[in-house]
N, C-alpha and C positions, 0 to 999 in steps of 0.2 A: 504494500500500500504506500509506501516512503517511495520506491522507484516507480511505481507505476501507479501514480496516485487514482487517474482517470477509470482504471478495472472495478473498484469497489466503490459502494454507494459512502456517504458522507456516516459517520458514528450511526446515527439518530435512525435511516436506514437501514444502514446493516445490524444492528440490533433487532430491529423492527423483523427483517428478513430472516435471519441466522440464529440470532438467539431467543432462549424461552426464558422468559424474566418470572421474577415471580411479585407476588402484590406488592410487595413492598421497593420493587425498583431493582431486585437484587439478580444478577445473571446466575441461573442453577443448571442449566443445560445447552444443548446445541439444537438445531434444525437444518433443515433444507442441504445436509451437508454435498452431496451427492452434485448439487448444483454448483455450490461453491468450490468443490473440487474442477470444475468444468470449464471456471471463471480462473481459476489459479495456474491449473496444469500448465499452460503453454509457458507459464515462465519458472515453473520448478523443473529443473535436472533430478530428478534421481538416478543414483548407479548402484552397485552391487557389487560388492568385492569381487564376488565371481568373475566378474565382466572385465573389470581394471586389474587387479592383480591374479592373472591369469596363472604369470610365471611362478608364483609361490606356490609349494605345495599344501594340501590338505591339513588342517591340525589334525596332529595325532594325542590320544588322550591314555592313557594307563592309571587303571586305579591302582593303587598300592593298601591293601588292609591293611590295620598294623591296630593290635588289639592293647585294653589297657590290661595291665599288669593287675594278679590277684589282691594285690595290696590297694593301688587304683581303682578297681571295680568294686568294691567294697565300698571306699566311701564317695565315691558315685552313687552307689546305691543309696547309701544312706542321703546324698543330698537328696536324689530323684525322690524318698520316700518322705523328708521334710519339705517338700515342694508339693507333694501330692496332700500330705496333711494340710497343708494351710492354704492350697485351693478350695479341699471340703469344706473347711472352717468359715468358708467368704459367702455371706449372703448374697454380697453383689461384687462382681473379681473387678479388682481393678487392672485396668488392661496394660495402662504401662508397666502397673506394679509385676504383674505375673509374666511381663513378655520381659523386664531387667532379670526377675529370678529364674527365668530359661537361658537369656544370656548367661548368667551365672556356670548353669550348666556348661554350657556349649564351652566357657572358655577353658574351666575345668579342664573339659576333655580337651582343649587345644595344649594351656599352660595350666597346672592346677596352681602354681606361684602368680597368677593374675585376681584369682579369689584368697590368697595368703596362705597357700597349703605349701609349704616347703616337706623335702625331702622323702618324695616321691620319683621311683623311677618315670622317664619319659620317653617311651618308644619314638616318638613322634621326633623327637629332639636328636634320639642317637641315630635314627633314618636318616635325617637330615645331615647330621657329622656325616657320615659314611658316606651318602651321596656326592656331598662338595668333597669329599678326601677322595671320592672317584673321579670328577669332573675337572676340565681349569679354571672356566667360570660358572657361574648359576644364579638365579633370579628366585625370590624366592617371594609370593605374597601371601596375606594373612589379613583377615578381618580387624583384629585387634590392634590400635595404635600399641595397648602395653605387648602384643605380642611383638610385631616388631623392634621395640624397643630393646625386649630380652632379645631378640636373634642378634640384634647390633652388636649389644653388649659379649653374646657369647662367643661370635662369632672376628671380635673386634674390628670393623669393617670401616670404613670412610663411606661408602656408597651404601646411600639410606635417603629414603626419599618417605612422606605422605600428604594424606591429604592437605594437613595445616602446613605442608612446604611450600610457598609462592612459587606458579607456574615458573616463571623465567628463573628461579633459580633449580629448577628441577634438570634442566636441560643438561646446562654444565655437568651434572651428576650423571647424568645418563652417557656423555659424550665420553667421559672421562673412563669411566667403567667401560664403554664399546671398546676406547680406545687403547688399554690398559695390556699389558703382555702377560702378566703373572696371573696367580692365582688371587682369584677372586671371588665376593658374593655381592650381590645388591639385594636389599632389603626393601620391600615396599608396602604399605595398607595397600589395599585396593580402589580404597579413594585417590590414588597418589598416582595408579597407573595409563589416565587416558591421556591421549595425545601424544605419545611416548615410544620411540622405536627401541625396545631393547635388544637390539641383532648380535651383541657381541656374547651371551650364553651360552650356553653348552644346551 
């Protein structure tokens, strides 16, 4: 609508046409969209990775199980079974409350030192040694800002990037690691990874 002002009807319009307002003025849905697609398309490009990066191959994916430890599974269990008590207990569940204490879970199984559980083995952790002790370089990402943090930490690494790192300094990070001879890891959240060529990995 900025570059081709003249396509679209004026605000007052295209509300009127497009959206479903509700009494009070407030926009809660769409309409007609099928038309507006009709009015748009000539000046959207879409493309398809398929189509432009022909030359690269297929992602390949391999799961790796890697189960917790009897020591680990146990007090898993027990968190799982104090998470199931105090869902019963909730007249009405609070949603963030019960989707923080499944996070809770989740990270457990990622780091149990993320919920303060020290001195547990971590299959997860000595995969990971062994893998980079196979590899030259490797990319590694994880939901958890604190997970990352422990991989930096354990890994002692210069290359670590996430979401709270400002784009234009993320670059240098990445160039540096592509560019690097020896053995390496780059550490990233997943919020830290779009727009970002990480080609120099194993």
């Amino acid at each position: 609508a900025w570059v081709r002002p003249e396509i679209l009807p004026n605000w007052g319009r295209f509300r009127q046409r497009f959206c479903v307002v509700s009494f009070s003025g407030e926009v809660i849905g769409y309409k007609n969209l099928e038309e507006l697609h009709l009015i748009t398309s000539p000046f959207i490009l879409r493309r398809k990775k398929s189509e432009v990066l022909t030359e690269l191959p297929p992602k390949t994916y391999t799961d790796v199980p890697l189960e917790l430890s009897s020591r680990s599974m146990k007090v898993y269990r027990k968190l799982a079974e104090e998470f199931i008590i105090w869902l019963d207990a909730q007249r009405q569940v609070n949603v963030s409350e019960a989707l923080e204490r499944m996070i809770r879970l989740r990270q457990f199984v990622e780091f149990p030192e993320l919920i303060g559980i020290d001195g547990l083995e971590n299959q997860r952790l000595e995969w990971l040694t062994e893998t980079y002790n196979s590899v030259q370089k490797m990319v590694v990402f994880t939901f958890f800002v604190g997970s990352a943090e422990l991989l930096k930490r354990h890994f002692n690494t210069e290359y670590y990037i996430s979401g709270s790192v400002a784009p234009e300094k993320r670059l240098p990070v990445i160039q540096k690691f592509n560019a690097c001879e020896g053995k390496a890891i780059l550490i990233s959240t997943d919020a830290g990874r779009f727009g970002l060529d990480m080609v120099g990995a194993d």
